[in-house]
C-alpha positions in Angstrom: -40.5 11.9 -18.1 -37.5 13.3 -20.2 -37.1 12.3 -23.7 -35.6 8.6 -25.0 -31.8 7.9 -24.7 -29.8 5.7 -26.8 -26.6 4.3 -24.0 -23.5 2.3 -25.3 -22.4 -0.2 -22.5 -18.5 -1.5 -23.2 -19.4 -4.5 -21.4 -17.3 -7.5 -21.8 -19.6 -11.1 -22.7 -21.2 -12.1 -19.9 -20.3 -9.3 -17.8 -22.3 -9.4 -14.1 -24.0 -6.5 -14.5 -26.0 -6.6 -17.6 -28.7 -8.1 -16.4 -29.6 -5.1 -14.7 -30.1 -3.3 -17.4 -33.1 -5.8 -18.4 -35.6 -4.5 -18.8 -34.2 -1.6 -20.4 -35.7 1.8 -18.6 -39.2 3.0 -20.7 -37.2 5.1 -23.5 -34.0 3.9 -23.4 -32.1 1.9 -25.6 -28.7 0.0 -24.5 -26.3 -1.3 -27.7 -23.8 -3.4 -26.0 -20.7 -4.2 -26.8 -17.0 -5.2 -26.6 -14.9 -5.0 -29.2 -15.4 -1.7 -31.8 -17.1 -3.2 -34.5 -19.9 -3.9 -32.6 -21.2 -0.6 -33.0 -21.1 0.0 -36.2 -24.6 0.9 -37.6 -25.9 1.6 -34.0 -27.8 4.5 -33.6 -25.6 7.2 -32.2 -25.2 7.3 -28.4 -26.2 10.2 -25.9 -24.3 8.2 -23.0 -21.5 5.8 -22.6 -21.5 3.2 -19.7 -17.8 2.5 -19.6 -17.6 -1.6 -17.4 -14.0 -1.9 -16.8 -13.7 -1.7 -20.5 -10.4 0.0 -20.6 -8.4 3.2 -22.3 -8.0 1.4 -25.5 -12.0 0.8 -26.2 -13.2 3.5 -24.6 -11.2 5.9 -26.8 -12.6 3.8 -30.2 -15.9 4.1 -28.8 -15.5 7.9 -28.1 -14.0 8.1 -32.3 -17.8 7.1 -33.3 -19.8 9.1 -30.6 -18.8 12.8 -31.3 -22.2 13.8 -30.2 -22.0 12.2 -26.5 -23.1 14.0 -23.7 -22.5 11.7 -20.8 -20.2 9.5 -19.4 -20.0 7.2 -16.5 -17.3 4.8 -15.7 -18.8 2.0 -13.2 -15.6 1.8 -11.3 -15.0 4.3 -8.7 -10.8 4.9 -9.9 -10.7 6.8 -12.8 -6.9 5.9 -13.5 -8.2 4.1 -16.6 -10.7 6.1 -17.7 -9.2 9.3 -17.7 -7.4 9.1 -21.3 -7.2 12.5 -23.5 -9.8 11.3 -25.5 -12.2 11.6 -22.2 -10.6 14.2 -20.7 -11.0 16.5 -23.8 -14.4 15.3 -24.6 -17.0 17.9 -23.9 -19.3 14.9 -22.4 -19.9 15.3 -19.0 -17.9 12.4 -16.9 -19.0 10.7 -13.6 -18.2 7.5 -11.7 -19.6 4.7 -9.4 -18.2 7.2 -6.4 -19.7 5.4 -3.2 -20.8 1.8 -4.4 -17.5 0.3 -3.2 -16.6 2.4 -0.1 -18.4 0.9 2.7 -16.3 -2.3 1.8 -13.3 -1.0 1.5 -13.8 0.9 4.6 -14.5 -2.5 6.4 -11.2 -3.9 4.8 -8.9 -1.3 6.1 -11.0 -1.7 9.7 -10.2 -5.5 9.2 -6.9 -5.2 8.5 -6.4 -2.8 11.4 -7.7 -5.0 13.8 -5.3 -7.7 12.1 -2.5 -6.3 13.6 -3.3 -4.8 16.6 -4.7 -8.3 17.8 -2.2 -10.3 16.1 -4.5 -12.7 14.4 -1.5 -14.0 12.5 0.1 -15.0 15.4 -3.2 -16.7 17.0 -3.6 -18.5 14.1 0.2 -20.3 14.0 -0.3 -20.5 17.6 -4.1 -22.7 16.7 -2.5 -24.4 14.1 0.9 -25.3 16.4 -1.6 -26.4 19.1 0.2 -23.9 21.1 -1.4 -22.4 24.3 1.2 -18.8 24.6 -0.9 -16.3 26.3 0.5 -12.3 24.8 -0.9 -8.9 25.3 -3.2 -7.2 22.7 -4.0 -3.7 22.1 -7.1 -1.8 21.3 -7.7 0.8 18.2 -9.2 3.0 21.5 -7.2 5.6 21.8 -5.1 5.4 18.3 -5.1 8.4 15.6 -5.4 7.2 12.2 -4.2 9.6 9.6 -6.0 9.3 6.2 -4.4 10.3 3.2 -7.1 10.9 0.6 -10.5 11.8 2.6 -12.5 11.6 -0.1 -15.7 9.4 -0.2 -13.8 5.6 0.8 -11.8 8.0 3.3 -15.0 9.3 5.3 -15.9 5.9 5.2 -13.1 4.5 6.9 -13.2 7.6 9.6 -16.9 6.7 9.7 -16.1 3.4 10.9 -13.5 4.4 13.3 -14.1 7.1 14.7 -17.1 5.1 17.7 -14.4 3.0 18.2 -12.8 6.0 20.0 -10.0 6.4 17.2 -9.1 10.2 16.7 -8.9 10.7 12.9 -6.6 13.2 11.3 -7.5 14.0 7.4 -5.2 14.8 4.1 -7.0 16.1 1.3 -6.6 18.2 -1.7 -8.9 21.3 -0.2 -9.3 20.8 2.6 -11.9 23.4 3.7 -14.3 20.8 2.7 -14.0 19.0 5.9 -14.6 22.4 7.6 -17.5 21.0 10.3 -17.0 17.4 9.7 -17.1 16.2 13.0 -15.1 12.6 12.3 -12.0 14.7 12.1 -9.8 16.3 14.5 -7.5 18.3 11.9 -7.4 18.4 8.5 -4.3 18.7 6.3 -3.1 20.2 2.4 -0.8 17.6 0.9 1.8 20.1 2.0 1.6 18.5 5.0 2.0 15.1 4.2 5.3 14.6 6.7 3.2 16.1 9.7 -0.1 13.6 9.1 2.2 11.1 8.8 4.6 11.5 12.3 1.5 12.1 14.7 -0.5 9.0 13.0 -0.3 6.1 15.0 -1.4 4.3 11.8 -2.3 5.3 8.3 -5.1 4.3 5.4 -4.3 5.6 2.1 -7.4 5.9 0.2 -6.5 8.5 -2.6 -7.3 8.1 -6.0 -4.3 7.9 -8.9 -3.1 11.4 -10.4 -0.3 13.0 -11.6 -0.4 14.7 -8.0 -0.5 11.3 -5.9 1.5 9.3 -8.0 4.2 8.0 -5.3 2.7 10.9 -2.8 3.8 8.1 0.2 7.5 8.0 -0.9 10.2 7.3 1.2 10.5 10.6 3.4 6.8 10.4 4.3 7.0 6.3 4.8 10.4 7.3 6.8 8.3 9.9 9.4 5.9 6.8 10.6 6.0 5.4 14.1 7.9 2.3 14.3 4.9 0.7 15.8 2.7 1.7 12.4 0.3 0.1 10.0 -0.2 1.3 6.6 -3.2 0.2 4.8 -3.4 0.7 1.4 -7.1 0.3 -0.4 -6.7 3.6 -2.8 -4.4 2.6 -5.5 -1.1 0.8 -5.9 1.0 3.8 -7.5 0.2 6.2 -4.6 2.8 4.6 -2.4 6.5 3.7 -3.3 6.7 0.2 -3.0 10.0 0.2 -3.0 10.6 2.3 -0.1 7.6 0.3 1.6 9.5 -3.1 1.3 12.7 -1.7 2.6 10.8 0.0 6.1 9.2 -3.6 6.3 12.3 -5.5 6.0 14.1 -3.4 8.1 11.2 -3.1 10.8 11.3 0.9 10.6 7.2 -0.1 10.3 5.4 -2.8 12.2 3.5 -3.5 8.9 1.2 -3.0 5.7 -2.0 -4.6 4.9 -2.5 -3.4 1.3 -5.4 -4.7 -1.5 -3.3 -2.7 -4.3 -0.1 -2.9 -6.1 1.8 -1.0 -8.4 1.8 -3.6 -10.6 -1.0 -6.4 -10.6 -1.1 -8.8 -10.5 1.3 -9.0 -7.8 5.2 -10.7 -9.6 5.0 -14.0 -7.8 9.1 -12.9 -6.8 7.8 -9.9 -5.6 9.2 -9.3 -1.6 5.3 -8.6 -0.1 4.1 -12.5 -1.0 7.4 -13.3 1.7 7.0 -10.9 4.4 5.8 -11.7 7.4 4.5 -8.1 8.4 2.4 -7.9 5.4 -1.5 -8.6 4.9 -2.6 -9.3 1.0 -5.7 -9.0 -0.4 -5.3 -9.5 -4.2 -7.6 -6.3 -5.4 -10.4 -8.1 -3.7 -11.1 -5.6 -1.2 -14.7 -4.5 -2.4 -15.7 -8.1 -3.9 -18.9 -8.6 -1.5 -22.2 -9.9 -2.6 -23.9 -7.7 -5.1 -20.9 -5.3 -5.4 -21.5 -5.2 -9.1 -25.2 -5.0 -8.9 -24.8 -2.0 -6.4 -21.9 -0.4 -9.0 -25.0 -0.9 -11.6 -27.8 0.8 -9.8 -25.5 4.2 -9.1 -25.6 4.1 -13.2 -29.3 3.9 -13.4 -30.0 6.3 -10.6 -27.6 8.6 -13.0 -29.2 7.8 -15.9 -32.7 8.5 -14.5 -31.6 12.0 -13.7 -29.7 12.4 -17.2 -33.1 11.6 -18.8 -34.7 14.2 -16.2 -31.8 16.6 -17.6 -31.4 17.1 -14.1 -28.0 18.0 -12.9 -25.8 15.0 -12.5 -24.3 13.9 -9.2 -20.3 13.0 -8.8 -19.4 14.7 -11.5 -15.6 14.2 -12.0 -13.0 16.9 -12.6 -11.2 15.9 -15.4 -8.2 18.6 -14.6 -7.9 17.1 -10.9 -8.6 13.2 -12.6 -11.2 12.4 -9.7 
């Protein structure tokens, strides 16, 4: 067994996770914590758990830990995380990659399925105690371009693809893919306007950077089908919302089912809460039972291997921010 650890947890009061970390593993000692002065006089830390703590604290924790040689931030999006104080730490960074993607891949599934069998319309139609018989379609036989296949994108393909949906993949490198048998074709960002055209629908699942900030913009929101969805479950700022509200309005897209926002919450005047082609889910996406505790036990399988000193897994790169 490696030697003890001493791990500072920004964890707010009552956070759900903590009690995970109780019993504390054989040689390891957590000082948790909120706000900065709770660490004063605590030994000095070899790890930092950041939970959702934010780019404020984690850059005063960082001030008092210049001899940190790991950090892991629960969450999978690193948008937060990924301040110069962290990025130009020589601590080693990884994230809860993987705890949240099988529900976000069901969510996008879902919401999917929402619009190809109407469910909004059988639901007035209950509620109206109106008996209107309409035709529904079938995801057989659909392509579904994902933008962003990293490890919520395989997800999603991994969920579509026995449906009989063809899957078409955008991704930083995308050699990666090379033998992946959920895709048909993989795509450089370059090519953005082409995934976009032959998609019958598309699930944006990439994570915030300087690179994807507003990547779906108007030109590439302009080249969808008119009979598209666009799912969102990546983050808000990757998609111009304003450009996204104007295809709804003017039916250029049959609709959006999105679980982020540019800005969030959502601005109760905000055009999404009133369209009629749109499916919200208020960041909820991956709020299942035990989500937190899953989050949690990526952490301590980390941490097992950081007391190992065996190599870490999901290692982020700083330069690409994911």
């Amino acid at each position: 067994m490696g030697a003890s650890v001493v791990v500072w947890v920004l964890a707010r009061p009552g956070d759900l996770g903590l009690h995970r970390l109780e019993p504390p593993p054989q040689g390891v000692r957590f000082v948790v914590g909120w706000e900065e002065e709770a660490f004063d006089g605590a030994p000095a830390p070899d790890a930092l758990l950041d939970c959702w703590a934010g780019p404020t604290r984690i850059a005063a924790a960082l001030k008092k830990a210049p001899g940190l040689r790991w950090i892991h931030a629960r969450s999978a999006g690193l948008d937060r995380v990924l301040v110069p104080e962290v990025v130009t730490h020589p601590a080693v960074l990884t994230n809860g990659r993987g705890a949240f993607s099988p529900a976000l891949a069901e969510f996008a599934l879902a919401a999917l399925l929402f619009f190809a069998k109407d469910l909004r319309r059988l639901v007035s139609q209950q509620i109206a105690g109106s008996w209107e018989p309409f035709d529904m379609e079938r995801l057989e036989g659909r392509t579904v371009g994902i933008v962003g296949y990293g490890d919520i994108g395989r997800a999603v393909a991994t969920r579509l693809r026995p449906l009989g949906v063809e899957i078409l993949a955008l991704r930083r490198r995308p050699e990666l893919s090379r033998g992946d048998g959920l895709v048909g074709e993989t795509f450089p960002p370059e090519r953005l306007l082409d995934l976009m055209a032959r998609s019958d629908d598309v699930v944006v699942a990439a994570p915030l950077t300087p690179q994807t900030q507003g990547l779906v913009g108007r030109e590439a929101i302009a080249a969808m089908k008119r009979t598209a969805v666009l799912v969102n479950v990546g983050r808000g700022p990757v998609v111009d919302e304003a450009a996204l509200v104007a295809a709804l309005e003017q039916g250029r897209i049959r609709g959006a089912a999105l679980d982020v926002f540019e800005t969030e919450p959502l601005a109760a005047g905000h055009p999404f809460w009133r369209l009629p082609n749109v499916l919200l889910s208020p960041h909820c996406a991956d709020h299942v039972p035990g989500w937190v505790d899953e989050a949690m036990r990526v952490f301590l399988r980390q941490l097992e291997r950081f007391r190992r000193e065996e190599p870490l897994r999901d290692v982020v790169d700083k330069a690409a921010g994911y």
